[in-house]
C-alpha positions, 0 to 999 in steps of 0.5 A, a space after each residue: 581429463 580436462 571437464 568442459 565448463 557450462 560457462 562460455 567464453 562468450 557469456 563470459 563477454 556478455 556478464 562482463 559488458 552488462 555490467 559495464 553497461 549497469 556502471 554507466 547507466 548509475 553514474 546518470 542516477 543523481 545522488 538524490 535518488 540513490 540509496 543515502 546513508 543509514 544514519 541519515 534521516 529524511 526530510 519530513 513535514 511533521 512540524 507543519 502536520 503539528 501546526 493544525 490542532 487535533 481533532 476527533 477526525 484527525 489521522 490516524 482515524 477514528 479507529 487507529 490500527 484497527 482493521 477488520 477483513 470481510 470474505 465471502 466466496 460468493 462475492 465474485 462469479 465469473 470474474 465479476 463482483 455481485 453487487 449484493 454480497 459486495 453491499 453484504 460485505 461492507 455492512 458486515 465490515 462497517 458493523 465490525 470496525 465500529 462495534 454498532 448493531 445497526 448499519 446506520 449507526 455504523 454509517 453515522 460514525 463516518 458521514 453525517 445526517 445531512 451528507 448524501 452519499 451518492 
């Protein structure tokens, strides 16, 4: 007894100009853009980053790969930040990252006395 596939005639026209279809369209796609070889490296502008002298503000920060994460479940209500937990959370993270007691302490290891945040 002959078992009757799932897969049609007519789906099988379908995959196969789809794919046609996919061929056509990569050939347009500049080499550019394509997926180059492993070996290959990309171009990149570390000599000109190397250029500038380093200083206590240079990347990677003040605080390399360190990263701190703040929740609070009363942060949102109704889909809305609430402002007081969200100011709660930014000085709770502050004070983490930079090891200070203090909150201006903390605020002072990123902007200086006469910077005005605004």
């Amino acid at each position: 007894m002959k078992q009757k596939s799932s897969f049609s005639r007519r789906s099988f026209f379908r995959l196969l100009s789809a794919g046609g279809a996919g061929s056509v369209l990569m050939a347009g796609i500049p080499k550019s853009v394509m997926a180059s070889d492993e070996n290959e490296k990309p171009e990149t502008n570390i000599d000109k980053a190397l250029q500038h002298p380093r200083n206590k503000n240079s990347m990677p920060g003040k605080y390399p790969a360190r990263v701190v994460k703040v929740v609070h479940p009363g942060s949102v209500v109704d889909n809305q930040p609430v402002e007081s937990e969200a100011y709660r959370m930014i000085a709770d993270g502050l004070l983490k990252l930079t090891g200070e007691k203090k909150l201006h302490k903390a605020w002072r290891k990123f902007v200086k006395r006469e910077r005005r945040l605004v």
